[in-house]
C-alpha positions as CSV (number, residue, x, y, z in Angstrom):
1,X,103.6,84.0,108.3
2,X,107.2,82.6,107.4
3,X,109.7,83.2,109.4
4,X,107.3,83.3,112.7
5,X,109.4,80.1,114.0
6,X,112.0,82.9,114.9
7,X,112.0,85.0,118.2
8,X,112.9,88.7,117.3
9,X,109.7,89.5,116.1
10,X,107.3,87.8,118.2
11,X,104.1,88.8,117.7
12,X,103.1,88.4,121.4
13,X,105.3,91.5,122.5
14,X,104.0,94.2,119.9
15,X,100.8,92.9,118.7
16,X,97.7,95.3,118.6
17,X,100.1,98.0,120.8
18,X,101.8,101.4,119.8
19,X,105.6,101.7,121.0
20,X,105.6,104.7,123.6
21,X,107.9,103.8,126.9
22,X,107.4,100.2,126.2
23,X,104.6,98.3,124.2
24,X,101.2,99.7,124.9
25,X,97.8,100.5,123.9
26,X,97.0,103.6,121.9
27,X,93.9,105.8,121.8
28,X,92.8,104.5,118.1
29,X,92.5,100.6,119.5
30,X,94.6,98.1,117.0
31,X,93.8,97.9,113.2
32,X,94.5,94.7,110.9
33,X,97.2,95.2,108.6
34,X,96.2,93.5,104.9
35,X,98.6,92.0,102.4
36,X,98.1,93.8,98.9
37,X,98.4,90.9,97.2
38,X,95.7,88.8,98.3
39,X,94.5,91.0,101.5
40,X,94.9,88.7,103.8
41,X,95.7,89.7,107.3
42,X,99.3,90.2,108.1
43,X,99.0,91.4,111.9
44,X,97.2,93.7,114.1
45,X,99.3,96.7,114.8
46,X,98.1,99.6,117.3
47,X,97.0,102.5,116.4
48,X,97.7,105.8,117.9
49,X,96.1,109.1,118.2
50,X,96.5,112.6,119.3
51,X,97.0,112.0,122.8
52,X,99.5,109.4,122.2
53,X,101.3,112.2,120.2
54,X,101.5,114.4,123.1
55,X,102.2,112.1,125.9
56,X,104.8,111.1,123.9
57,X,106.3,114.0,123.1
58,X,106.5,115.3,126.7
59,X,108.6,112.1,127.7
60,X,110.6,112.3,124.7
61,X,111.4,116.1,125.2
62,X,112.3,115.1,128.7
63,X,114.3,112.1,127.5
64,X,116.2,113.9,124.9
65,X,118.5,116.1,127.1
66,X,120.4,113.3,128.1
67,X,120.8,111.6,125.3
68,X,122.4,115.3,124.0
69,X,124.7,114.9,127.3
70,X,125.3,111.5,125.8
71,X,129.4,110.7,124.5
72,X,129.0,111.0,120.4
73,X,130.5,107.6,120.8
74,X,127.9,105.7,122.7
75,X,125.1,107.2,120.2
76,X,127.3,105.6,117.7
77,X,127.7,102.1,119.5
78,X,123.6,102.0,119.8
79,X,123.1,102.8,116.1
80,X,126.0,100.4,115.1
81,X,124.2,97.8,117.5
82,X,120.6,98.2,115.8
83,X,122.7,97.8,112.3
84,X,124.2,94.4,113.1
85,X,121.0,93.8,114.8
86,X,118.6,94.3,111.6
87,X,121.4,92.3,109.3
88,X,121.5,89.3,111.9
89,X,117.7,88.8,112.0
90,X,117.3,89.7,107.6
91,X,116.2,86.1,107.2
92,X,113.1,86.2,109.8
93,X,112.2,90.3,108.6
94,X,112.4,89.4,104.8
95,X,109.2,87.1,104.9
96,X,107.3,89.7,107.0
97,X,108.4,92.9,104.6
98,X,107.7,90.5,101.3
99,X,104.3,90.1,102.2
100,X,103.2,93.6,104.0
101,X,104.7,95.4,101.6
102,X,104.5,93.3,98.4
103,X,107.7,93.3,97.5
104,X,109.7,91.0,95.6
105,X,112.6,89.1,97.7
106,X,115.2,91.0,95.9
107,X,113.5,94.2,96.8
108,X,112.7,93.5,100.3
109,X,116.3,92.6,101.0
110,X,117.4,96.2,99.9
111,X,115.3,97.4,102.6
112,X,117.5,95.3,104.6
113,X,120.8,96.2,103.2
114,X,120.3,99.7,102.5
115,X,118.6,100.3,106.8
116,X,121.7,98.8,107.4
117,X,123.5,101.3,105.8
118,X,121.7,104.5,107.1
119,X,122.8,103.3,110.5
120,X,126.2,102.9,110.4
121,X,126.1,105.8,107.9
122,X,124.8,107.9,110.8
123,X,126.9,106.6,113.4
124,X,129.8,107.7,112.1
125,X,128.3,111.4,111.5
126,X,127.7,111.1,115.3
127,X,131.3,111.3,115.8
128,X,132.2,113.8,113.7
129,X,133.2,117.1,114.7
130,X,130.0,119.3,115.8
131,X,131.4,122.7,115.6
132,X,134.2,125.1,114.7
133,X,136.4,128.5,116.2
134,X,136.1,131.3,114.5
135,X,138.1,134.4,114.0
136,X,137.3,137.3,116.5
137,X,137.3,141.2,116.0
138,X,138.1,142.1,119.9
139,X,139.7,139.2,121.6
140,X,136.9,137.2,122.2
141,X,137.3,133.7,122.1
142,X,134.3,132.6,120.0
143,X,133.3,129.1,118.3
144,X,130.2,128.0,116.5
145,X,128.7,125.1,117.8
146,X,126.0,122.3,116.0
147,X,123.1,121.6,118.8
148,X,120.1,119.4,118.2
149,X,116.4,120.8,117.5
150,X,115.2,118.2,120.6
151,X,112.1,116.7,119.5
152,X,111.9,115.1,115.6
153,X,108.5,113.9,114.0
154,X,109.2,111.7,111.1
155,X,106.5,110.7,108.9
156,X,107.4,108.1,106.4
157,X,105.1,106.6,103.1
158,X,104.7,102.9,101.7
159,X,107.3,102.9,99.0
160,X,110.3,101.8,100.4
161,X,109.0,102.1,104.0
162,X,112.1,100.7,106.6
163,X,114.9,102.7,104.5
164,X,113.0,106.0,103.9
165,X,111.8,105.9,107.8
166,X,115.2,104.4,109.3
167,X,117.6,107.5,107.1
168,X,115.0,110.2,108.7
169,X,115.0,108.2,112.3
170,X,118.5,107.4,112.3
171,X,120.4,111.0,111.2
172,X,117.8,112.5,114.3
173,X,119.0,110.0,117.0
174,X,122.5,110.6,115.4
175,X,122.8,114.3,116.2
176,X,121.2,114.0,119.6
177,X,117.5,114.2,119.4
178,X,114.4,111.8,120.3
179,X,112.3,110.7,117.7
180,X,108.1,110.1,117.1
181,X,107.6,108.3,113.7
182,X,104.2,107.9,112.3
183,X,104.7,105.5,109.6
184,X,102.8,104.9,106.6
185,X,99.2,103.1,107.6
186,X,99.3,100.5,105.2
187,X,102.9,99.6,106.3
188,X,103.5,99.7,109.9
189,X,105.3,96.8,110.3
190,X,108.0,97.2,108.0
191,X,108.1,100.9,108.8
192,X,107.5,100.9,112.7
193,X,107.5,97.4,114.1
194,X,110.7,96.6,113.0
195,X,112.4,99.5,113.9
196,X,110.6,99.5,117.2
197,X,112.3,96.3,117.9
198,X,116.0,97.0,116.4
199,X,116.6,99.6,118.6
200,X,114.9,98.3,122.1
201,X,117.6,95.3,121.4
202,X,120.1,97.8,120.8
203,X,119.3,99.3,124.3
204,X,118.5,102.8,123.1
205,X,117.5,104.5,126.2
206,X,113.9,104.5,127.5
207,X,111.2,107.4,125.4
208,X,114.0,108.5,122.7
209,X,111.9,106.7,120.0
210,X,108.3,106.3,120.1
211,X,106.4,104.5,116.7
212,X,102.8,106.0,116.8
213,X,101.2,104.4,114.0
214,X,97.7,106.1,113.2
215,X,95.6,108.8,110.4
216,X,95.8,112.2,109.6
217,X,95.5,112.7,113.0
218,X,98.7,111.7,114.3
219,X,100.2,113.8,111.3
220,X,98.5,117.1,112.6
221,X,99.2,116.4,115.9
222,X,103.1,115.9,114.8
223,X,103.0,119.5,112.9
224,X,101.3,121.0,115.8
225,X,102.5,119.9,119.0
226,X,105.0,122.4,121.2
227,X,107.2,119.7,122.1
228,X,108.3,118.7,118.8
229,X,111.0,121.0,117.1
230,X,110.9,119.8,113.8
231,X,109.2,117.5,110.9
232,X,111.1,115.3,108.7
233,X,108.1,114.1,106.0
234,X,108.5,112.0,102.6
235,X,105.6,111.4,100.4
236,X,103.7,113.4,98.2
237,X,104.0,116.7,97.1
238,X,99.9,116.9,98.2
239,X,100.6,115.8,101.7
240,X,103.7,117.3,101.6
241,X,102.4,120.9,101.0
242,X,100.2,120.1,104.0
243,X,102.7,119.5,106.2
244,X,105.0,122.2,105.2
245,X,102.1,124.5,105.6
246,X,101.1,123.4,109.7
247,X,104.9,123.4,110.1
248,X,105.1,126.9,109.0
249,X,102.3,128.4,111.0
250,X,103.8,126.8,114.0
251,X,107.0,127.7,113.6
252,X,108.4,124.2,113.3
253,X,112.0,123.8,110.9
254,X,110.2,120.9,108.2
255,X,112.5,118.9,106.0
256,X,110.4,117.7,102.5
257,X,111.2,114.8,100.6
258,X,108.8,114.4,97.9
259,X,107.8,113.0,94.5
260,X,109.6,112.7,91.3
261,X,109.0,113.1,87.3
262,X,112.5,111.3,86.8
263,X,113.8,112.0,82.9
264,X,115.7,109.4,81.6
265,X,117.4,111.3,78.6
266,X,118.6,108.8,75.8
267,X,121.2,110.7,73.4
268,X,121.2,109.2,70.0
269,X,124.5,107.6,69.9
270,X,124.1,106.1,73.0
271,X,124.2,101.7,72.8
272,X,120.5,100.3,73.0
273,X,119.9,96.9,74.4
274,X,116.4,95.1,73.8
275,X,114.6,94.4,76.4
276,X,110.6,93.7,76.4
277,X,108.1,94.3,79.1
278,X,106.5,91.2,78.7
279,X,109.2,89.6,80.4
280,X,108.3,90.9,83.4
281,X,105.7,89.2,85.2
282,X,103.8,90.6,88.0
283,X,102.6,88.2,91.2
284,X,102.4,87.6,94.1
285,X,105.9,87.6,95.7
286,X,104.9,85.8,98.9
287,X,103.7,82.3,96.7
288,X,105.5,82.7,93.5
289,X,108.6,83.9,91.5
290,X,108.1,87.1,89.8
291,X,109.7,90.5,88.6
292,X,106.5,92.7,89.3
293,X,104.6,93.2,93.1
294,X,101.3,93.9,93.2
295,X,100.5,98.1,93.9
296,X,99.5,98.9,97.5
297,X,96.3,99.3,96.7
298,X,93.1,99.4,94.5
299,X,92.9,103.1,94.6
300,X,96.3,102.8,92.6
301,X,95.5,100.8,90.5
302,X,92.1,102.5,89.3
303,X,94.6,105.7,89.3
304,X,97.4,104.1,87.2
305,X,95.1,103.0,84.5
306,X,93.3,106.2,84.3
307,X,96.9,107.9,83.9
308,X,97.1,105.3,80.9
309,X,93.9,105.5,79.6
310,X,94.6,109.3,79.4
311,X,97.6,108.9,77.0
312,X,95.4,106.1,74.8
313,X,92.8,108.8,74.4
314,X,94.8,111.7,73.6
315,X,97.0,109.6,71.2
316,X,99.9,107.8,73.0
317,X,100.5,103.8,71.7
318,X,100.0,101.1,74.1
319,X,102.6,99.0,73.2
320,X,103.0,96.2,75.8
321,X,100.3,96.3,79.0
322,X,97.9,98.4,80.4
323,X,95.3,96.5,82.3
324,X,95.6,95.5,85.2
325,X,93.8,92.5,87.5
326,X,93.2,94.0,90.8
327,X,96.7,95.4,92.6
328,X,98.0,93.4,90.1
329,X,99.3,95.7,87.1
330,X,101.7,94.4,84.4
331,X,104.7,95.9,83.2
332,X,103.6,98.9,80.5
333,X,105.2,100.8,77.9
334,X,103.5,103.6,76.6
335,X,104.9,105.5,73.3
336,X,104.2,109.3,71.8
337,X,103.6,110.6,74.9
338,X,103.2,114.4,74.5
339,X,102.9,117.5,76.8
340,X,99.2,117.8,78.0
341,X,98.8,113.8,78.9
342,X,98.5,113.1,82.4
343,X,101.3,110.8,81.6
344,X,103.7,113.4,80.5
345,X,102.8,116.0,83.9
346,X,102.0,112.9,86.5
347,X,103.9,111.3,88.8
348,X,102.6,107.9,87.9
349,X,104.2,105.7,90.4
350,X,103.5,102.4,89.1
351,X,105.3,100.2,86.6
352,X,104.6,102.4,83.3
353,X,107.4,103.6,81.0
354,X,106.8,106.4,79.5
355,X,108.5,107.1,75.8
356,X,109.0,110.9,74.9
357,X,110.4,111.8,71.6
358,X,112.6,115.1,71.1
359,X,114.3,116.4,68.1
360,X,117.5,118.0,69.7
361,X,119.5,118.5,72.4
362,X,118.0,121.5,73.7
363,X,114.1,120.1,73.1
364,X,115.3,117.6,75.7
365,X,116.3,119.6,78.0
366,X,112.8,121.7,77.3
367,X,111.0,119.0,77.7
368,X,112.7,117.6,81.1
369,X,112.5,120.7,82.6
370,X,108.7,121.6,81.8
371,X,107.9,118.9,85.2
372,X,107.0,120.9,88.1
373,X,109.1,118.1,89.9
374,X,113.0,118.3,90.2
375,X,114.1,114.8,92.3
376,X,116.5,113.2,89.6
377,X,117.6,112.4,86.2
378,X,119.7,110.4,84.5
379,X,121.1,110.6,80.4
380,X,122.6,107.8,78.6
381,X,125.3,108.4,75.5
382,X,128.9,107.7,74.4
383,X,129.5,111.2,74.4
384,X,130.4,112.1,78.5
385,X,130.7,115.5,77.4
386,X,127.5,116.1,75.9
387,X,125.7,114.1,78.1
388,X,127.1,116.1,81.5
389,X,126.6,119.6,79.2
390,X,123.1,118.7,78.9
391,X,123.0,117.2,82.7
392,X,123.8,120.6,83.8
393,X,120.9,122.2,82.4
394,X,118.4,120.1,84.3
395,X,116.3,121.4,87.2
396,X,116.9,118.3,89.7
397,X,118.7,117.3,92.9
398,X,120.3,114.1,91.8
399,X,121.9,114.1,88.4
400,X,123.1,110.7,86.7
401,X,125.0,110.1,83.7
402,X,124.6,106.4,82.3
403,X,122.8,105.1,85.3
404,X,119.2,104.7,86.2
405,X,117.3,107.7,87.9
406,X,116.4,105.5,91.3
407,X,119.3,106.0,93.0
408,X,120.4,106.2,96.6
409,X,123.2,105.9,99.3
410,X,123.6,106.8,102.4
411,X,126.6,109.8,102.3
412,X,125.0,111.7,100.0
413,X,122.7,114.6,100.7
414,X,119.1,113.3,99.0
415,X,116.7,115.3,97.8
416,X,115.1,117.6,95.4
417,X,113.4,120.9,94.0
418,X,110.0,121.9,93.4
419,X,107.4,120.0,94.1
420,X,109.8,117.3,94.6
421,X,110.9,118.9,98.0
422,X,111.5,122.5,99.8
423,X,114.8,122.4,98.8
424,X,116.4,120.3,102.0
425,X,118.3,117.4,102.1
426,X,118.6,114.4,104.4
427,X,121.4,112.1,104.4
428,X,125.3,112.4,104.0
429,X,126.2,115.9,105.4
430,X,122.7,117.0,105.6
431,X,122.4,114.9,108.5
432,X,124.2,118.2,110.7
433,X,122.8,120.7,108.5
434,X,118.7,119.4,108.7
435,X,118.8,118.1,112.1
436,X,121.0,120.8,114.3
437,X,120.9,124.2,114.4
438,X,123.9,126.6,115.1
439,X,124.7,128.4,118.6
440,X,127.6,130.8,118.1
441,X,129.0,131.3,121.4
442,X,131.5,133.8,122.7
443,X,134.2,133.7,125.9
444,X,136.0,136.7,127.8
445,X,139.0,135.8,130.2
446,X,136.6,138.6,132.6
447,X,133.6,140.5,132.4
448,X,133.2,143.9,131.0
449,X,131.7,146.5,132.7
């Protein structure tokens, strides 16, 4: 593995263990952790299980009242410390991320960059202002105060697995909870291991964060356990509906973060550029330049090209791509795609434009709004009027107007509608209003009797 002639993540410390009170074993053994490119093995990372869940959460619930008691501005110095510490050691992660993940270098230094952000993003939320007075009817003095839930499960997917794991981890420890993150199997490293390590050099205090890697099993036991408040989950809206569901029968507060139909509305006067899908090429990123990874998986892949194969059949135009060689799957471009096609109502998820023709302004607003899915969308025109008249018509979270639809930063409040999410936020301001609740609390100068 590059970048193993470094010393922060030395396999020796974490290898084949979980991250509960210190490196140790979990209940599910240690698993080998495959490259999708080639599927080699990366590493053996432990794997947890139910039990691990519950031990856990019992010393994090225990754990997390004095890190509540803990000055806003020491939470802050930690989660500044883990930021300088993740930017100092970039060179040694980027190898490991590249070829876990698949991800192009470009790509995997986002991660990076972006983790960074979400840190320091959340360390200064730490320090802002937590509550407010309010006016009384009888002379009471009475304020509203922000307290944490206690307990946070995160569970984070494969995509963009240290950013969309570090916002979740890093807004809970912010507001004065502990933290048990299941990351994505397939990613444990990059989504777990990683972190693990930042914040154990930072000095974050003993059972506040706990990495269970693991199945199913450690996602139930997350949505079920009584020591753990809330659920912080991105990933699909299948899952998703899962999780929201357990939450809900246990009474648990669940933040949703889910998929995305993203419309990318082109006005007619708007200034095309060519550009050609064949000038992307797909590879291995770990062994050779390249614009395109390969997808995480086989199962995607058969999945992706059934998606396309869908279209083709039903009367779309294949105009550049299509088949793919393993995980391997080249840039395509699919044209005349209509309602009805699985690549009109899909979230496909893989590197497949999809090319939509409408005959007005309000048929592309119709059309954008028939997904079930509300995450983002983006137009592109001349006309900033027209484009933001039409923008406001569109059923999503995130609206962008001459930009791209993948989009995100760290003081803004992410998230979307429908099946793209229950309507929560994470990030920016929604770091108080997901991961606290309010106490209103009132003050007489003597009793009443």
């Amino acid at each position: 593995m590059d970048g193993s002639g470094h010393s922060f993540l030395t396999q020796e410390a974490w290898e084949g263990k979980i991250y509960s009170g210190g490196w140790i074993a979990g209940q599910g053994g240690a698993g080998t952790v495959r490259a999708p490119a080639d599927d080699s093995a990366v590493a053996s990372v432990g794997q947890g299980g139910a039990a691990d869940v519950a031990s856990a959460a019992v010393a994090a619930r225990a754990a997390q009242q004095g890190w509540e008691a803990t000055p806003a501005h020491e939470r802050a110095r930690i989660l500044n410390a883990a930021a300088d510490i993740l930017e100092r050691n970039g060179d040694e992660l980027i190898p490991w991320i590249i070829r876990e993940t698949g991800s192009i270098p470009p790509k995997a230094g986002i991660e990076v960059e972006h983790s960074a952000g979400f840190l320091r993003a959340a360390a200064a939320a730490a320090v802002e202002p937590a509550g407010r007075i309010v006016p009384s009817q009888d002379g009471r003095h009475e304020e509203l105060l922000r307290v944490p839930h206690g307990v946070v499960g995160v569970i984070s997917p494969f995509n963009f697995p240290l950013i969309l794991s570090v916002r979740a981890i890093a807004a809970a420890l912010a507001t004065g909870n502990a933290v048990i993150h299941k990351p994505d199997p397939r990613t444990p490293i990059t989504g777990g291991i990683i972190i693990a390590r930042i914040f154990e050099e930072a000095g974050l205090p003993e059972n506040l964060l706990h990495i269970v890697p693991g199945g199913a099993d450690v996602g139930a036991a997350l949505c079920s356990d009584p020591n753990i408040a809330m659920v912080s989950f991105t990933g699909s809206p299948e899952v998703g509906s899962k999780v929201g569901e357990a939450c809900g029968r246990n009474l648990k507060r669940v933040q949703l973060e889910l998929g995305g139909k993203n419309a990318l509305v082109i006005l007619d006067d708007a200034d095309f550029t060519a550009a050609k899908a064949s000038r992307l090429p797909v590879g291995n990123p770990a062994t050779e330049q390249c614009a395109l990874g390969p997808l995480i998986s086989d199962a995607e892949a058969e999945r992706i090209k059934g998606i396309v194969d869908d279209a083709v059949d039903k009367g779309a135009q294949l105009l550049a791509g299509g088949t793919p060689s393993g995980r391997m799957f080249p840039a395509t471009v699919l044209a005349g795609v209509k309602p009805g096609m699985r690549a009109f109502e899909e979230e496909i998820f893989g590197p497949v434009a999809v090319v939509v023709a409408y005959d007005s302004d309000d048929h592309a607003v119709e059309l954008a709004n028939m997904s079930d899915y509300g995450l983002a969308a983006g137009i592109i025109g001349t006309d900033l009027g027209r484009a933001r008249a039409i923008g406001n018509r569109l059923r999503v979270g995130h609206l962008h107007i001459n930009d791209q639809t993948v989009m995100a930063s760290p003081f803004v409040p992410f998230g979307g509608r429908g099946r793209s999410g229950n309507g929560s936020r994470i990030s920016g301001p929604a770091i108080w209003e997901e991961f606290t609740q309010w106490v209103w609390v009132t003050t007489r100068p003597e009793a009443v009797v």
